[in-house]
C-alpha positions, 0 to 999 in steps of 0.5 A: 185462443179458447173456442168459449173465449172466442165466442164469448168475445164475439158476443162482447163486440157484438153488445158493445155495439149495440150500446153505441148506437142506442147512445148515438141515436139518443144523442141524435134526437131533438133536446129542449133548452132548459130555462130557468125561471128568470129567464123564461120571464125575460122571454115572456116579457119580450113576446120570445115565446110562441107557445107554452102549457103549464103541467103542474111545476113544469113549463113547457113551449116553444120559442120564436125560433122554434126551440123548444124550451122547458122551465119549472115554477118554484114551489113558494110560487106554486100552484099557478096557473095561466093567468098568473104568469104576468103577474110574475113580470118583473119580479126577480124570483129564481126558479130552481128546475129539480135535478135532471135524470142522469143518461145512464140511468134512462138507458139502464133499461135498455142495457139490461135487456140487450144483456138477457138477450146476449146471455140467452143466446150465448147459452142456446149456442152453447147448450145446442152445440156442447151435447150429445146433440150438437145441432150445428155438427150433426154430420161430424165424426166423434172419433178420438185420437188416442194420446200419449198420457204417459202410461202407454199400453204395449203388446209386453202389457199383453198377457197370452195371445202370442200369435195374436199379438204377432198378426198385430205386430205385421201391421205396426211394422208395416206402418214404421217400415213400408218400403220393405213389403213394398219391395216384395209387391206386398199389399198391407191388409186394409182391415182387420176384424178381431173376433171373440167372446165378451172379454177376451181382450180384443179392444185391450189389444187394440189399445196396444197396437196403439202404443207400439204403432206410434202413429196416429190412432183414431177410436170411434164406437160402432153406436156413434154412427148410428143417429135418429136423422137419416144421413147422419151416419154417413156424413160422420163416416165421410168426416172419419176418412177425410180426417184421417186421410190428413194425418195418414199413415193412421189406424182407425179402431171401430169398437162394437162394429156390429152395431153398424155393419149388421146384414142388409135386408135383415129384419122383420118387414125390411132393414134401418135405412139409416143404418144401411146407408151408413154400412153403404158408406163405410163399405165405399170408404174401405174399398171403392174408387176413393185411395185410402192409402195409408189407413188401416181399419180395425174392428172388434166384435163378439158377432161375426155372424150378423155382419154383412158379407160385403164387409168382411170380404177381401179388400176390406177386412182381409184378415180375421183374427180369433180372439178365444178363451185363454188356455191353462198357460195363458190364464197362469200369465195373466193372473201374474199381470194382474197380481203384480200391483197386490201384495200376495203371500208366498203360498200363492200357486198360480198354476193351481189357480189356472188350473181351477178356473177353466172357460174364465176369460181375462175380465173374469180373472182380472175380477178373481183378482179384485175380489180376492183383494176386497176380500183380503180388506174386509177381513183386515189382511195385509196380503192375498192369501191362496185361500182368499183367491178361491173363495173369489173364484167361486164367488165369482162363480156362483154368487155371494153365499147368503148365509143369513138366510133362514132356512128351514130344516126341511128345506135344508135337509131337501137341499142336502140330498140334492146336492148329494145326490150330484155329487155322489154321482160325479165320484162314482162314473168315471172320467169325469171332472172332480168334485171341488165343492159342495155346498148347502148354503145359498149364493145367488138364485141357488139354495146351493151346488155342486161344483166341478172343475175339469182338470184339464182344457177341453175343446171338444166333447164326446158323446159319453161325456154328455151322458155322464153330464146329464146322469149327474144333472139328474142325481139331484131329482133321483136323490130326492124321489128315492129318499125323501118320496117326493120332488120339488122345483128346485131341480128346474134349472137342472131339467132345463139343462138337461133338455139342451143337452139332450136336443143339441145330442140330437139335432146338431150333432147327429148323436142318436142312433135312430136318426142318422148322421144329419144335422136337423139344426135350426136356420135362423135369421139375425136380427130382432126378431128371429123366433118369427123366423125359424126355419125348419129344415125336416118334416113333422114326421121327422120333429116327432122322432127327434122328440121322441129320442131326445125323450128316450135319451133323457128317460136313460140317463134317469134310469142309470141315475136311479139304479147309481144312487140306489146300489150307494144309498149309504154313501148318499146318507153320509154325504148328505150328513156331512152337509148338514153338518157342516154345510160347505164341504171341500173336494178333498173332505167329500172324498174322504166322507165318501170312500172312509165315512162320517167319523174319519171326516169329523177328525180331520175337519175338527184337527183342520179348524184345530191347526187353524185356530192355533194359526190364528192364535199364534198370529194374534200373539205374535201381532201383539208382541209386535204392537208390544214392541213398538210401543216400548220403542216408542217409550224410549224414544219418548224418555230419550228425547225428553233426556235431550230436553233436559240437557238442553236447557240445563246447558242453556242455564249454565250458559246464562249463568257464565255470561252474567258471571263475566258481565259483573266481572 
């Protein structure tokens, strides 16, 4: 039975009840004998009555026998008084009482109020137990067991991550087949912590665990824990465990575990007692003196750093597993996943868009994908070009452009060296990435950019490559000193970029030749308020020396950055000029204005929106010649069917005609 039914017919019972015994209690009280007016002369007469009183039309007393009794006086005979009764003696006038009030009307009043009552408190209970609040259920788990609706997610739905995928793998085995580790005294990992940047695919991964396990999978938020009344979160962790000791073997999936496992003790003046107990609770449950045999714990979180120790110690999260960024091969796999419900053309190369999205992660990819396919319906495509998927990879990239902006001329030609000056410096040092766009039209905070995109996955960086990166930072504020003798605020971004770099070249990774090799890195406390808290582990003497080189390197790179620009004047005139012209310039036509100059780039620009054009135009035409087709088809059927018409009904008269012949004959 329904649960509201339940209650609902509990309530029911509960006001048909009280209905009874309001009915017998009305029942139970002392009713007056109705006289009619004859008859209270009859009694009148023979000394019957003990007492009266006359209220109006209405007679009311009490008999001999101590019943009372009421009458009402006809309206011909009214007003009467008291003296007039035995006048009445003897005369043989009816007296009609009016109608009585029905009992169900004199108790509708009761009625409707027990109901507000019953309503009311139906509504209090559902409201209060229903919500977020449950007032009634503080200490019950929130976890939810994971159902098969018939679109099961499994480890062939996940693209990349192979060595993942197999750590997964051993636990499912593990649970559809013990006795195999058993018998090699084997032990199963009681918990497992999957850790990695947002949107890699750690609570995607889970999910397919789900479906491969085939048994009971419990999923719970580390924030649904956690609640404002002390004690809660324990009680809900304790509820968890019972609940899944029942239906063990089970997996137990903790998204966010962070939110409750953070490290005890840390924070500005103590910890959350509430969150501690709640951490205590689950430590206890993991590995303490209770069996949890047959359940396993898996977690997900993007900040191993802040977790407890105790909690990612042996015996409760016994194995970690690394969840990264995807490389060039996996990216290619999971464009194909999330490709494979859309129409795409046949000059889709997803090796090419690997290629050109690297540090994406599989959210990101999935959301290149979804973009391409809104681009394609805004601009009325039946399928998702290659070109539509890289103007969504830098759309997700940089922003949408904002091409209705209005922009003056100065800015526009400030924006222009800017950019050219990144750009031109990123072709002329070498073993950097490509130039794969430059652009003077805004998209998100930026007036415009230069992009760079590595041809290949990088795991570490050298320090060359740094003071590479941080002379084309600078290209833009060089570029504008040298041409326009002036700088503006729209290198702020890049200065602040330069900074990091420089003071992670000095403190983390002992790249200054003056300092030696040590790390002068901050140790920070995790939690809310750590700039209160860091703490640095050299003198001031030495803080002045890492200013000093971090400003010495940066004061460098400015300088290589100048002499650059300054040798190439006439290069970043005709980049600058390509911008201005045409304000989006490709890898491919910045190469070529660069090393073959404007003219060379004007006639391959003006033959590439040629060849489009006619692309376009002999698309346009073959559309219509299809539309023309088809509506031509559709004439004929149309003249066909109303040929079908026609034989019909003449068939029809003939018919008619045959049968009045034979019935005259």
């Amino acid at each position: 039975m329904n649960k509201n039914l339940k209650n609902a017919s509990i309530y029911i019972a509960i006001f048909i009840g009280i209905l009874i015994l309001v009915m017998m209690t009305k029942n139970s009280v002392v009713k007056s004998v109705e006289l009619s007016y004859n008859e209270f002369n009859d009694k009148l007469g023979s000394d019957q009555i003990q007492s009266l009183s006359i209220d109006g039309n209405k007679i009311t007393g009490q008999l001999s026998d101590q019943t009372l009794f009421e009458t009402y006086i006809p309206s011909m005979l009214s007003p009467i008084t008291g003296e007039k009764i035995s006048e009445l003696e003897g005369k043989k006038i009816t007296g009609v009482p009016p109608a009585n009030t029905p009992f169900f009307i004199e108790i509708l009043p009761t009625i409707i109020m027990i109901l507000l009552i019953v309503v009311f408190w139906f509504v209090f209970m559902q409201n209060s137990q229903g919500g977020g609040s449950r007032v009634m259920s503080f200490g019950k788990s929130r976890a939810k067991m994971v159902k098969d609706s018939g679109k099961k997610i499994t480890f062939a739905d996940v693209a990349g991550l192979k060595e993942e995928k197999e750590e997964m793998q051993e636990i499912v085995d593990f649970l559809k087949n013990p006795r195999k580790y058993l018998a090699l005294g084997a032990r199963i990992p009681k918990g497992i912590l999957m850790v990695g940047p947002p949107g890699t695919g750690k609570t995607y991964l889970s999910k397919a665990c789900a479906g491969e396990a085939g048994v009971p999978f419990y999923t719970i938020s580390g924030s649904d824990f956690v609640e404002m009344f002390v004690g809660v979160g324990a009680s809900r962790v304790r509820d968890l465990f019972e609940e899944a000791k029942k239906n063990s073997p089970c997996i137990v999936f903790i998204d966010e575990i962070d939110a409750v496992g953070r490290k005890r003790g840390a924070g500005l003046g103590g910890g959350h007692d509430e969150r501690e107990q709640t951490l205590n609770q689950l430590l206890v449950e993991m590995d303490g003196f209770g069996d949890n045999q047959g359940i396993i714990i898996i977690a997900a979180t993007n900040r191993p750093d802040i977790l407890d120790p105790a909690l990612l110690r042996p015996g409760r999260f016994d194995r970690q597993v690394m969840i990264g960024v995807p490389d060039i091969r996996e990216r290619e796999q999971i464009l194909k996943v999330h490709a494979k419900n859309k129409p795409t053309s046949d000059d889709v190369n997803y090796q090419i868009l690997s290629q050109s999205t690297p540090g994406f992660t599989p959210a990101d990819l999935e959301n290149v994908m979804n973009e391409a396919a809104l681009l394609s319906a805004r601009n009325d495509d039946k399928v998702i070009r290659m070109e539509t998927i890289k103007q969504a990879i830098i759309k997700v990239i940089a922003g949408v452009e904002k091409k209705s902006k209005l922009v003056s001329p100065k800015e526009r030609k400030l924006t222009a060296y800017h950019e050219a000056g990144h750009a031109v410096l990123a072709q002329l040092l070498p073993d950097t990435d490509p130039v794969h766009q430059v652009t003077i039209i805004p998209r998100g905070r930026t007036g415009g950019f230069t992009m760079q995109l590595p041809e290949e996955d990088r795991s570490y960086a050298t320090k060359k490559s740094m003071e590479k990166e941080l002379i084309i930072l600078l290209g833009g504020r060089v570029a504008e000193s040298l041409i326009l003798d002036d700088i503006s605020t729209g290198a702020q971004n890049d200065l602040s970029r330069v900074t990091k770099v420089a003071r992670a070249m000095v403190t983390k990774y002992a790249m200054s030749d003056n300092l030696g090799s040590m790390s002068y890195d901050t140790e920070d406390e995790v939690f809310l308020g750590r700039d209160f808290t860091s703490m640095k582990n050299y003198s001031e003497h030495v803080a002045a020396e890492i200013d000093r080189e971090v400003r010495n390197i940066v004061d460098n790179s400015y300088d290589k950055a100048r002499t650059m620009l300054e040798q190439n004047l006439d290069k970043l005139h005709v980049i600058a000029e390509a911008l201005l012209k045409y304000e989006t310039i490709s890898g491919d036509e910045f190469r070529l204005a660069f090393e073959q100059g404007m003219d060379v780039l004007n006639e391959k620009i003006t033959s590439q929106r040629t060849k489009v054009e006619e692309e376009k135009r002999v698309a346009k035409e073959l559309e219509e010649r299809e539309k023309a087709a088809y509506d031509k088809l559709n004439e004929k059927f149309k003249e066909i069917n109303e040929d079908k018409a026609s034989i019909f009904e003449a068939a029809k008269e003939e018919e008619i005609t045959l049968e009045n012949d034979k019935n005259k004959s």
